[in-house]
C-alpha angles and dihedrals in degrees: 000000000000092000084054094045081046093057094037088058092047093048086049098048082040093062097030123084125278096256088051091053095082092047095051091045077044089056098047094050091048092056086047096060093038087065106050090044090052090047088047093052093044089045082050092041094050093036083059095046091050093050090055096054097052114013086185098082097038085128093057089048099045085054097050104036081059093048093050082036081054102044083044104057087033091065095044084053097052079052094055091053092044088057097051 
């Protein structure tokens, strides 16, 4: 979904005028970075959840909730560099 929302901003910023180039790069970068930050805060709402639930294995959770906060920032990131 983010490669098509990707292409969709370059074909857009393809046929717009050139002062119009740089907003709709603007807009697909914004809607990057929206969406890594929405899947981090519901990897950290559910890891505290989960934590709640069963304080035990605090240490399990903590590992896998970074590793999704870090999928998913590193593929906002890699957005960020496709729209530039």
């Amino acid at each position: 979904m983010m490669m098509e929302l990707i292409s969709m901003g370059q074909e857009a910023a393809a046929h717009a005028a050139p002062v119009a180039t740089g907003i709709s790069g603007s807009i697909v970068g914004g809607l990057a970075g929206f969406g890594a930050a929405l899947g981090v805060g519901l990897i950290g709402s559910k890891a505290a959840e989960a934590v709640g639930r069963n304080p035990g294995a605090f240490g399990n959770i903590l590992t896998m909730s970074i590793i999704g906060m870090a999928l998913a920032e590193g593929l906002g990131i890699i957005a960020f560099f496709a729209v530039k």
